[in-house]
C-alpha positions as CSV (number, residue, x, y, z in Angstrom):
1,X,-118.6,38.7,75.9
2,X,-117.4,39.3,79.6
3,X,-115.2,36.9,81.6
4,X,-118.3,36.9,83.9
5,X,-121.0,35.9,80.9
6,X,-118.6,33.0,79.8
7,X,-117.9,31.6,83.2
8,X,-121.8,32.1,84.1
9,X,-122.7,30.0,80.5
10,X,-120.1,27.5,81.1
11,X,-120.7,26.5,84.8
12,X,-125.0,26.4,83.6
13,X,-123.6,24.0,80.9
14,X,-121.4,21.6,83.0
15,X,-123.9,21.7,86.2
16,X,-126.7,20.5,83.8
17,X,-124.2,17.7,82.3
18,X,-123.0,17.1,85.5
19,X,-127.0,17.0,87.1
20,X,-127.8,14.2,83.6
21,X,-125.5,12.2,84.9
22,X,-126.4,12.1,88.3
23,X,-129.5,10.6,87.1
24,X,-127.8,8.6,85.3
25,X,-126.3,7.5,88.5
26,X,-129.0,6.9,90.5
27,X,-131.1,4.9,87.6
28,X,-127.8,2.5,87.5
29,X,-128.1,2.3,91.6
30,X,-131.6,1.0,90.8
31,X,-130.9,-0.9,88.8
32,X,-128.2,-2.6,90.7
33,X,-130.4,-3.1,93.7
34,X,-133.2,-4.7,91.2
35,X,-130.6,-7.6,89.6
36,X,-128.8,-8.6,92.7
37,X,-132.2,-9.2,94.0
38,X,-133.6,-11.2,91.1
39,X,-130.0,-12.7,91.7
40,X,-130.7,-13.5,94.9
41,X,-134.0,-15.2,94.5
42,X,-133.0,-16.8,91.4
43,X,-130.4,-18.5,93.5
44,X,-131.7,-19.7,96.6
45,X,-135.2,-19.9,96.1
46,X,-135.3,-21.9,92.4
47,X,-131.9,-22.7,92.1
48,X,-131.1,-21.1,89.4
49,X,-128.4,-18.5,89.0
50,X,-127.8,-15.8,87.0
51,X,-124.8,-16.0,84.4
52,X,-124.9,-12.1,83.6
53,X,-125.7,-10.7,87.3
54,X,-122.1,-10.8,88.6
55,X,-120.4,-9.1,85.3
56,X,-123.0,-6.1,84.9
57,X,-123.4,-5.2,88.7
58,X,-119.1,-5.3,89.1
59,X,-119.0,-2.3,86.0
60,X,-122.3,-0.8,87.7
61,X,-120.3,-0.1,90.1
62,X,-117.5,1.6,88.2
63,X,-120.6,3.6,86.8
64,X,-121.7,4.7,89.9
65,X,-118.6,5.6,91.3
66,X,-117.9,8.0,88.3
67,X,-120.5,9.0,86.6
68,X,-121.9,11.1,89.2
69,X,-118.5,12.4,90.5
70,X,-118.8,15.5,88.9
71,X,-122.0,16.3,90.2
72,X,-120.7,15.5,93.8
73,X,-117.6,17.6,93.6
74,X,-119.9,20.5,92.7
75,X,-122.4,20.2,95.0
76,X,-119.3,20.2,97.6
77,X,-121.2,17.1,99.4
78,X,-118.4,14.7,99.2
79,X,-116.5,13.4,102.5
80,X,-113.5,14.7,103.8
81,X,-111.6,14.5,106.4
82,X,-111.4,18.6,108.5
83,X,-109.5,17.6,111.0
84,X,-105.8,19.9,109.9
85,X,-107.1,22.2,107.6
86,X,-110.4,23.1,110.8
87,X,-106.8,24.0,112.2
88,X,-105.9,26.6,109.4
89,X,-106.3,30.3,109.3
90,X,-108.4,31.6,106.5
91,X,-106.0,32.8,104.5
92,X,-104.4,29.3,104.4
93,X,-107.7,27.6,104.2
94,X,-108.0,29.1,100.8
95,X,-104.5,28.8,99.2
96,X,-104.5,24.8,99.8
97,X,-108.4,25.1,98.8
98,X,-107.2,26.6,95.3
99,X,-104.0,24.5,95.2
100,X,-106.4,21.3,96.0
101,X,-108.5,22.3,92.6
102,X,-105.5,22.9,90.7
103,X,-103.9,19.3,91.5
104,X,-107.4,17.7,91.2
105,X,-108.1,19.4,87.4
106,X,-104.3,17.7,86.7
107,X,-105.3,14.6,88.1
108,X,-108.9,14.4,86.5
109,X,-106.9,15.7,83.0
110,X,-104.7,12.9,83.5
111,X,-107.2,10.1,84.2
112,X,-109.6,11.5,81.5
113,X,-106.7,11.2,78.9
114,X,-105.4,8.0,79.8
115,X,-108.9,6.7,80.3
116,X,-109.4,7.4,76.6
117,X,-106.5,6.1,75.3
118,X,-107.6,2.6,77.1
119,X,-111.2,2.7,76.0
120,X,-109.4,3.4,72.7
121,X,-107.3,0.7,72.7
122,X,-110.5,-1.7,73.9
123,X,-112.0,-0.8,70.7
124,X,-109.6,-1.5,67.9
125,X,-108.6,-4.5,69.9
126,X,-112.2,-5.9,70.3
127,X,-111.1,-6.7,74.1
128,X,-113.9,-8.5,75.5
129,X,-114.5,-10.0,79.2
130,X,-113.5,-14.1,78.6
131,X,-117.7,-14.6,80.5
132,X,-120.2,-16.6,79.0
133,X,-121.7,-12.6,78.0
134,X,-118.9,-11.1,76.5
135,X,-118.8,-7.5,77.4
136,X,-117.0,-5.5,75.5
137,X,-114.3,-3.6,77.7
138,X,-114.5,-0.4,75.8
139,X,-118.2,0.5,78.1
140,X,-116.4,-0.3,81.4
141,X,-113.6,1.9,80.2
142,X,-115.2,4.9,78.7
143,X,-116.6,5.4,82.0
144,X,-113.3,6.6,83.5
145,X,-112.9,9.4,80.8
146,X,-116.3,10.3,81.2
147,X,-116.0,10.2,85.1
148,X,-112.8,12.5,85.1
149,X,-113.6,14.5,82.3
150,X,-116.8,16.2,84.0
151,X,-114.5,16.4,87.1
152,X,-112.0,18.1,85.5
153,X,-114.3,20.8,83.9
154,X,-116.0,21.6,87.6
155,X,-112.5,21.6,89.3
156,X,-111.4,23.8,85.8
157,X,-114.6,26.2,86.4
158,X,-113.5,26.4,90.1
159,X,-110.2,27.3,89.7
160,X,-111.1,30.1,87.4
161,X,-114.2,31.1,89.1
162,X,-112.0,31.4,91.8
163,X,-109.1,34.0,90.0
164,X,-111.7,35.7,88.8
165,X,-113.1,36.5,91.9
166,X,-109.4,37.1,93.2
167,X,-109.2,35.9,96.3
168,X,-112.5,34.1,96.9
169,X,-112.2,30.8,99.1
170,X,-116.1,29.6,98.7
171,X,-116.5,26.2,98.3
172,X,-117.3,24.6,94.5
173,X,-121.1,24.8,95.3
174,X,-120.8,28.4,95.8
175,X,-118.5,29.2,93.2
């Protein structure tokens, strides 16, 4: 199998992971907007609140902040700020480019490990949230891993992408 065959496969695989759970990411957006408006309404139209509303829409959050991360970073639509690197010459432009996607695979590899090793703990401790539903902390927390993980393989694919094509500065999207 060539370099090129194996690269091709694995950024397919990881762009259709990363794709699920944009969907994923969406759906909980949805969702979100749904229960803080049965929330609201609950609230100040009969009075009644919600117990649960609060809880699930704060890791909601956390979901959709992560989850579809990964999906972001390779579609290359995420914000950033131009204004040095506009400023660059080309050649410069695409050694911080390919020094930016080594330290981000570091920092997702870093995140996705500890992120495990705190859902981890969550689980053979039982931690729970001290609320009236009781979440347990290990689905809040295997979001991070999850998160970082599919960041790290697109910033991974990118920085080999990118050696492979020696020299290449394209963006993630066009990698």
């Amino acid at each position: 199998m060539s370099a090129d065959t194996i690269l091709s496969s694995s950024r397919k695989r990881v762009d259709g992971l990363a794709r699920g759970l944009r969907v994923a990411g969406q759906f909980a957006l949805a969702s979100m907007v749904l229960t803080i408006c049965y929330d609201v309404v609950m609230r100040y139209v009969f009075r009644i609140p919600t117990s649960w509303s609060l809880e699930i829409n704060t890791f909601m959050v956390l979901f959709v902040t992560l989850i579809p991360a990964g999906d972001v970073l390779a579609s290359d639509v995420h914000l950033r700020i131009t204004f040095f690197t506009d400023k660059l010459q080309p050649g410069k432009q695409a050694v911080l480019s390919r020094l930016a996607s080594v330290a981000g695979c570091l920092f997702c590899a870093v995140m996705t490990w500890k992120g495990f090793e705190m859902a981890w703990a969550a689980l053979k401790y039982d931690e729970r949230m001290s609320s009236p539903l009781g979440t347990p902390m290990v689905i809040p927390y295997l979001f991070i891993p999850i998160g970082f993980g599919i960041m790290f393989l697109q910033y991974l694919l990118a920085v080999c992408m990118r050696q492979h094509k020696a020299g290449a500065s394209a963006p993630l999207s066009e990698v």
